[in-house]
C-alpha positions as a Python dict, from the first residue, in 0.01 Angstrom:
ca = {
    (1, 'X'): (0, 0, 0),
    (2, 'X'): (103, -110, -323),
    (3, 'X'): (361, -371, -406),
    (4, 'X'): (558, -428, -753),
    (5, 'X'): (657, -744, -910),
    (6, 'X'): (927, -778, -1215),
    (7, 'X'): (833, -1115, -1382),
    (8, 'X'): (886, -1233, -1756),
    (9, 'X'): (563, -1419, -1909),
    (10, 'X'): (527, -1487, -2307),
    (11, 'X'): (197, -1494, -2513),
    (12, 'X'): (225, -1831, -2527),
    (13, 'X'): (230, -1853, -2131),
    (14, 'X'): (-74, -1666, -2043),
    (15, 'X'): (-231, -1960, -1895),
    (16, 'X'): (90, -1939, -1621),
    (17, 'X'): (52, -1611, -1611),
    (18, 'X'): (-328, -1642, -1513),
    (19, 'X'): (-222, -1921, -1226),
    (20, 'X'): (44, -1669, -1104),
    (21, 'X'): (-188, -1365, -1071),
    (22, 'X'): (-462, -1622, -888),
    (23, 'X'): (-230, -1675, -662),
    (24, 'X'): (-110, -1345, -554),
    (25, 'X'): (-476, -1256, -534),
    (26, 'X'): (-492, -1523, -266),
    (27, 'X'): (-215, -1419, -53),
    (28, 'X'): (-396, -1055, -78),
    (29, 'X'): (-199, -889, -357),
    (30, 'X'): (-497, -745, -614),
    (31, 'X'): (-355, -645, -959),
    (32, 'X'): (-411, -326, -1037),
    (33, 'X'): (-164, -239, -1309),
    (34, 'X'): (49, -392, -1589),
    (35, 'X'): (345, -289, -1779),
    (36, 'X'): (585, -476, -1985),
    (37, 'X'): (739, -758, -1740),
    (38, 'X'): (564, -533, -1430),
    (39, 'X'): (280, -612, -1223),
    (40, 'X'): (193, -340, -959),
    (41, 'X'): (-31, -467, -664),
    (42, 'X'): (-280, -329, -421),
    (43, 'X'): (-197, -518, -82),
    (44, 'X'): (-552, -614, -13),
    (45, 'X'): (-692, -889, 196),
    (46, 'X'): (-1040, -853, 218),
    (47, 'X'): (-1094, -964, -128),
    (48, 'X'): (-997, -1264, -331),
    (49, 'X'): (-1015, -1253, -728),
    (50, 'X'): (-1022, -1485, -1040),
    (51, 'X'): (-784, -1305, -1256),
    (52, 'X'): (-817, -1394, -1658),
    (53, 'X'): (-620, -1230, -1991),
    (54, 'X'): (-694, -1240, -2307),
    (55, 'X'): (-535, -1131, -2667),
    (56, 'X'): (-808, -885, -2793),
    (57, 'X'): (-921, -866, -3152),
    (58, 'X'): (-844, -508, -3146),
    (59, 'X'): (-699, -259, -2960),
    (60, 'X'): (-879, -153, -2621),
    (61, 'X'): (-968, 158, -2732),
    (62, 'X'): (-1108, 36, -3059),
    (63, 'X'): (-1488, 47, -3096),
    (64, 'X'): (-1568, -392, -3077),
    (65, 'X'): (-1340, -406, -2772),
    (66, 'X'): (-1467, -120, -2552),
    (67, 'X'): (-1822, -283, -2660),
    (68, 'X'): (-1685, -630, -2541),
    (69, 'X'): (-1540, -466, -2234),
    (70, 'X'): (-1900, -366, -2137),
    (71, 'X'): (-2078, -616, -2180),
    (72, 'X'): (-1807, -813, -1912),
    (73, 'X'): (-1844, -531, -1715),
    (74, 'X'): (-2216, -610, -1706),
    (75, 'X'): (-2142, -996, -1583),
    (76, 'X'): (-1907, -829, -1306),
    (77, 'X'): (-1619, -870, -1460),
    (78, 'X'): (-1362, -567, -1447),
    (79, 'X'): (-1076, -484, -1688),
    (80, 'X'): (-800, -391, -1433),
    (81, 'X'): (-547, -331, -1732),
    (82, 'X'): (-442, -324, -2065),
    (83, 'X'): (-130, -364, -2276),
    (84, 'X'): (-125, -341, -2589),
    (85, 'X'): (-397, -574, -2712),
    (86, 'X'): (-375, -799, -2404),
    (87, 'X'): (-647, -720, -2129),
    (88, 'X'): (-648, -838, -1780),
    (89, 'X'): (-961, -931, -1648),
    (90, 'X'): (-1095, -1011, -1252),
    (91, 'X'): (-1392, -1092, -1155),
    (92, 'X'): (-1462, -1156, -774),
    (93, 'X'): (-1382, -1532, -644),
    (94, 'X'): (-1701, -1731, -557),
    (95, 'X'): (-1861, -2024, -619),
    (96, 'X'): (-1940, -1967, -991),
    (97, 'X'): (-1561, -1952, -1120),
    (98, 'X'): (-1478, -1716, -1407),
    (99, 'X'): (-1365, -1834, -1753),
    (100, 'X'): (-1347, -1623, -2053),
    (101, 'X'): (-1367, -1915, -2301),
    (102, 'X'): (-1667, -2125, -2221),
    (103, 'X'): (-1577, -2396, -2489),
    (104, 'X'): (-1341, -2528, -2650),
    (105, 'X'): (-1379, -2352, -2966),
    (106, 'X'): (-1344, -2009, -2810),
    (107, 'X'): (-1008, -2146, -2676),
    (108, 'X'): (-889, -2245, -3008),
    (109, 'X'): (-1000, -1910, -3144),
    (110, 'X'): (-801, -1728, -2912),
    (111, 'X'): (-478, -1979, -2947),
    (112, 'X'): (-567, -1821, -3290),
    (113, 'X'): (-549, -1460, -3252),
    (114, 'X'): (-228, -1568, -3044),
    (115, 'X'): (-125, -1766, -3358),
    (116, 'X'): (-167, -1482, -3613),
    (117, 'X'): (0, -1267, -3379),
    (118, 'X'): (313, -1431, -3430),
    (119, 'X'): (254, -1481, -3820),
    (120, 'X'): (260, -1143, -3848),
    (121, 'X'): (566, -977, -3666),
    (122, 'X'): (790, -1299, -3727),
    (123, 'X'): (836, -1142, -4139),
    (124, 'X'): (940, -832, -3977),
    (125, 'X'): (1211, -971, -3769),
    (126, 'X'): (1357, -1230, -4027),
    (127, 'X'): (1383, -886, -4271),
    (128, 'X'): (1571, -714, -3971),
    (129, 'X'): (1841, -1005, -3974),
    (130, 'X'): (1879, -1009, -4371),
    (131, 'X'): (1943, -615, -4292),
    (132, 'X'): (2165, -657, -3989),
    (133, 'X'): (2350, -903, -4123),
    (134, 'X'): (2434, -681, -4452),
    (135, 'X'): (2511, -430, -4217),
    (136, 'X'): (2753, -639, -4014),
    (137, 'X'): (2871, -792, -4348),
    (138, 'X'): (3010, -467, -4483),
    (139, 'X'): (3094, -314, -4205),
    (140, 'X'): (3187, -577, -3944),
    (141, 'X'): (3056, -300, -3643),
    (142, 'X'): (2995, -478, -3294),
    (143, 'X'): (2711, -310, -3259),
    (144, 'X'): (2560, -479, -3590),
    (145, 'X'): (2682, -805, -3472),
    (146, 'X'): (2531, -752, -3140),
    (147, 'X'): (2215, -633, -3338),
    (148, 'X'): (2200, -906, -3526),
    (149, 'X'): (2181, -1132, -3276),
    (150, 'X'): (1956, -1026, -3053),
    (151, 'X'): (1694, -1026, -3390),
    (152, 'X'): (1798, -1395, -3428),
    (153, 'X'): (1721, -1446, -3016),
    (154, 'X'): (1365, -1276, -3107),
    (155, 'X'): (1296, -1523, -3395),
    (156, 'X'): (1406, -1823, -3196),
    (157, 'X'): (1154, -1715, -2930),
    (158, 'X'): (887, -1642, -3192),
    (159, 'X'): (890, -1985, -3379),
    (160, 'X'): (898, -2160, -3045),
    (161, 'X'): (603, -1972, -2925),
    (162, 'X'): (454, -2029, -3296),
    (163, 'X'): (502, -2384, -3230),
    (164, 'X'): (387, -2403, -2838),
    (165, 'X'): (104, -2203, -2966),
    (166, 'X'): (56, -2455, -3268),
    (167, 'X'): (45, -2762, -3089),
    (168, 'X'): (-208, -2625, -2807),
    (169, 'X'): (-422, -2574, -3125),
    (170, 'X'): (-380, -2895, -3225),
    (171, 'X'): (-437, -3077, -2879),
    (172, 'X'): (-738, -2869, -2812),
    (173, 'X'): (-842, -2962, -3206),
    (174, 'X'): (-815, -3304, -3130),
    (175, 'X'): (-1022, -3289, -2784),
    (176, 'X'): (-1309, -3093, -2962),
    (177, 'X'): (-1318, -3429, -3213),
    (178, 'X'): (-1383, -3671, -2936),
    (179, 'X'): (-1621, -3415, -2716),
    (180, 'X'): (-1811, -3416, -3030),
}
């Protein structure tokens, strides 16, 4: 049987989006499929699972990531979806644990790719305001207006996951100094 969930998580939340999916696994509810804001489950209570995501370099299908892929495969670990560059990873629960990033540097390297992420499609939206808002500004359409708006909406979430992302850098920056 197979069970779906509607839930909103940002880039900047995957570590709450890890503890969520750790915790359906134990009440019995095995990911087995992600979409955007939709988690479909395999009821399933035999089994217990350490789920982890990560922000790939590349796409899944690229070359470096299927070669990544494999080489978790050959630790155990499964990819039980993809979307877009994000991968969700399980491994089986036991007394090991399962972490992707091992160190502290690996953590800050993927707060980076998280980081650059937003860099890049935050230009993109700031242009679609300028646009809208010429739109709106000669026109004076709702639907502009409306437009326009929900770009701003986008940016505002972008620079506060820019900054949430940001400051996890810095923390875990600042924890690498002292460990050192």
């Amino acid at each position: 049987m197979t069970v779906t969930k509607y839930k909103v998580y940002f880039a900047w939340d995957y570590e709450k989006e890890e503890a969520w999916l750790n915790e359906m696994s134990n009440k019995g509810y095995q990911l087995v499929h992600v979409g955007i804001f939709k988690y479909v489950f395999e009821v399933d209570h035999s089994k217990r699972y350490i789920y982890r995501l990560e922000l790939l370099d590349q796409l899944p299908s690229h070359p470096s990531s299927v070669d990544y892929m494999k080489f978790l495969e050959e630790t155990g670990v499964e990819c039980v979806s993809t979307i877009l560059r994000w991968a969700y990873f399980r491994k089986e629960a036991g007394e090991n644990g399962f972490e992707l990033y091992s160190d502290i540097a690996s953590r800050i390297k993927h707060y980076k790719r998280i980081q650059l992420l937003f860099i890049a499609v935050t230009p993109v939206n700031v242009m679609s305001i300028i646009n809208m808002g010429n739109i709106y500004s000669r026109t004076h359409s709702l639907s502009a207006l409306i437009a326009t708006i929900l770009v701003v909406i986008i940016v505002l979430m972008l620079a506060t996951g820019l900054y949430r992302v940001s400051m996890q850098i810095a923390k875990l920056s600042h924890d690498k100094l002292f460990r050192e």
